[in-house]
N, CA and C atoms as an extended XYZ file, in Angstrom:
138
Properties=species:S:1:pos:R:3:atomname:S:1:resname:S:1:resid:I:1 pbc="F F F"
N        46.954      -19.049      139.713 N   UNK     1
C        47.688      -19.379      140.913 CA  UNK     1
C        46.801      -20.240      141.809 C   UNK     1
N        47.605      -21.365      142.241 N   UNK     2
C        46.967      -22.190      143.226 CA  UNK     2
C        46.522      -21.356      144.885 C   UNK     2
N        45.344      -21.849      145.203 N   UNK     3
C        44.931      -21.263      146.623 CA  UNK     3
C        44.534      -22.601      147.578 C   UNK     3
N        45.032      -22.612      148.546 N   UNK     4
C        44.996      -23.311      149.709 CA  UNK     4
C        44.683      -22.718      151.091 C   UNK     4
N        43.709      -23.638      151.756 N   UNK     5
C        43.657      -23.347      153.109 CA  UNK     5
C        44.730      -23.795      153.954 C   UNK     5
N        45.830      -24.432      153.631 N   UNK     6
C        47.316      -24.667      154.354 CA  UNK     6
C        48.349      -23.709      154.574 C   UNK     6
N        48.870      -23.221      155.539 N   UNK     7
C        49.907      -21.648      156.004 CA  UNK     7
C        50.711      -22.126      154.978 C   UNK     7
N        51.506      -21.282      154.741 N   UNK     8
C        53.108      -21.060      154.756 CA  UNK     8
C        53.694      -21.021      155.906 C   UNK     8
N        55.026      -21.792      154.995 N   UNK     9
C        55.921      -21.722      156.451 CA  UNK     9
C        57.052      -21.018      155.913 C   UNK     9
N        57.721      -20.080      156.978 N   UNK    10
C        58.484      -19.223      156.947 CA  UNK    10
C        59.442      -18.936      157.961 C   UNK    10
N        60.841      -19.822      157.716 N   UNK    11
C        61.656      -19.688      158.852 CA  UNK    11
C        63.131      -18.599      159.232 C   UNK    11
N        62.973      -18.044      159.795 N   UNK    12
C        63.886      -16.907      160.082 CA  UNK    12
C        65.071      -17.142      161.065 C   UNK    12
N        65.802      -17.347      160.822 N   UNK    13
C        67.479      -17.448      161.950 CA  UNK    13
C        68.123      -15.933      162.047 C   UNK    13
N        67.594      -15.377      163.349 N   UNK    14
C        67.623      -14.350      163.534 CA  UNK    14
C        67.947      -14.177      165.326 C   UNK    14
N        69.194      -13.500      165.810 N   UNK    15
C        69.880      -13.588      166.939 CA  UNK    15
C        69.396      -12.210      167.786 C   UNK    15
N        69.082      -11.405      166.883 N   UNK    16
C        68.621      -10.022      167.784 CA  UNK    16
C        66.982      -10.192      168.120 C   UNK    16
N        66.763       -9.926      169.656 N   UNK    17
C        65.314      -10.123      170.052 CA  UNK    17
C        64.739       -9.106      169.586 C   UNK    17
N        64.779       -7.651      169.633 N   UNK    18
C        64.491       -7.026      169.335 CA  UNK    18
C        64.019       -6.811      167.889 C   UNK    18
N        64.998       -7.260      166.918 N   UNK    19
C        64.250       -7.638      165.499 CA  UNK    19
C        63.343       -8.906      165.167 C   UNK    19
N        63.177       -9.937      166.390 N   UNK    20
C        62.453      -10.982      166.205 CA  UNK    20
C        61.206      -10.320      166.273 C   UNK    20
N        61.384      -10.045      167.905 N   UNK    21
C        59.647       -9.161      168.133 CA  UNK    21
C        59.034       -8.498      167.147 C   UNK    21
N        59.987       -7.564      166.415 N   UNK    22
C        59.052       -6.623      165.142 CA  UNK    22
C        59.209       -7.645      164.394 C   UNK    22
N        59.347       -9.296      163.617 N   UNK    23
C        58.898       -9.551      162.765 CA  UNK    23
C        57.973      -11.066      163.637 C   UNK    23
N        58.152      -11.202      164.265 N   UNK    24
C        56.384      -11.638      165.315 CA  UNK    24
C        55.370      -10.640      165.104 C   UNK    24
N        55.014       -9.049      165.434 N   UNK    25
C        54.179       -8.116      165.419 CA  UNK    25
C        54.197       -8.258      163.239 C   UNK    25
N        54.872       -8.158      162.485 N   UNK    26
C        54.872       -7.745      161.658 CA  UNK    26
C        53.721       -9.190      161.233 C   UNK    26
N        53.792      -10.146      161.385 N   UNK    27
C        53.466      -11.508      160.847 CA  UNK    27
C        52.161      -11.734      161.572 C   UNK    27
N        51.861      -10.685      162.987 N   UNK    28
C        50.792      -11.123      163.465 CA  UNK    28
C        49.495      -10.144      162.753 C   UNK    28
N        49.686       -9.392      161.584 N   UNK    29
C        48.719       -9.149      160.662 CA  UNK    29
C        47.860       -9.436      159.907 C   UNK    29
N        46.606       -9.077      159.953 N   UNK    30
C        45.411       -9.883      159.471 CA  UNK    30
C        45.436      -10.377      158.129 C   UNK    30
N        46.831       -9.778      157.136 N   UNK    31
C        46.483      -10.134      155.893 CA  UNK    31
C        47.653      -10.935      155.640 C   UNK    31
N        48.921      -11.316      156.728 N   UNK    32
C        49.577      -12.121      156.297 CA  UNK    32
C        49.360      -13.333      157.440 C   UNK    32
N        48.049      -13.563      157.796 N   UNK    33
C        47.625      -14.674      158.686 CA  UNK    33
C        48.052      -16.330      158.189 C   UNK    33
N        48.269      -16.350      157.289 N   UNK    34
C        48.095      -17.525      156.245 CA  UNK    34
C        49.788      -18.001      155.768 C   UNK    34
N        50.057      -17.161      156.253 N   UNK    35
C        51.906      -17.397      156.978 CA  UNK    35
C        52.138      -18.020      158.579 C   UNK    35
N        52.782      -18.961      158.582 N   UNK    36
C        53.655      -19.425      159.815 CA  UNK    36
C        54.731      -18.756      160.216 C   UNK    36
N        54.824      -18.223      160.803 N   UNK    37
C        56.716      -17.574      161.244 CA  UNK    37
C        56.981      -18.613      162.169 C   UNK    37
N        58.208      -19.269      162.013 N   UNK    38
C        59.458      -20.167      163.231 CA  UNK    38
C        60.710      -19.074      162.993 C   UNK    38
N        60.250      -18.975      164.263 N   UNK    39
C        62.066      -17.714      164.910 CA  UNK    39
C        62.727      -18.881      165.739 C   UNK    39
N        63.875      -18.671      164.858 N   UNK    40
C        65.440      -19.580      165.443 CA  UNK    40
C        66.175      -18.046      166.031 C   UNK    40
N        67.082      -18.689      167.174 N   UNK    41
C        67.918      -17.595      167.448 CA  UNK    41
C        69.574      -17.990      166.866 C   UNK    41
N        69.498      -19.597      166.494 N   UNK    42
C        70.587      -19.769      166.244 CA  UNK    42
C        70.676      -20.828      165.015 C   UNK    42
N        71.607      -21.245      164.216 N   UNK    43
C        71.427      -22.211      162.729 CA  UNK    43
C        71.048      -23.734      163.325 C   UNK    43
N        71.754      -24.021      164.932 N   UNK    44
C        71.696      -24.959      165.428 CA  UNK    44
C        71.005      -25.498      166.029 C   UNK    44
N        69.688      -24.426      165.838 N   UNK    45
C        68.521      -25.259      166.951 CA  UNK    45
C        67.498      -24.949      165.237 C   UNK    45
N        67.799      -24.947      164.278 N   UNK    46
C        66.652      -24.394      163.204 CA  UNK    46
C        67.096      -26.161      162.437 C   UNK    46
């Protein structure tokens, strides 16, 4: 498997704040650092 110092990107369209926040906290973990999270709240701004 290829290894890179470049994130992932990982975009989520997701309308409830409350489930954004736990997957912001979930993503702000030391071992999935190497991930990007973009939280859309709607299809139309993603």
């Amino acid at each position: 498997m290829e290894k890179t110092d470049t994130p992932g990107h990982i975009a989520v369209i997701e309308n409830c704040t409350m489930s954004a926040v736990g997957l912001q906290h979930l993503f702000a973990m030391p071992m999935l650092s190497h991930y990007r999270l973009h939280l859309f709240s709607q299809f139309e701004s993603f």
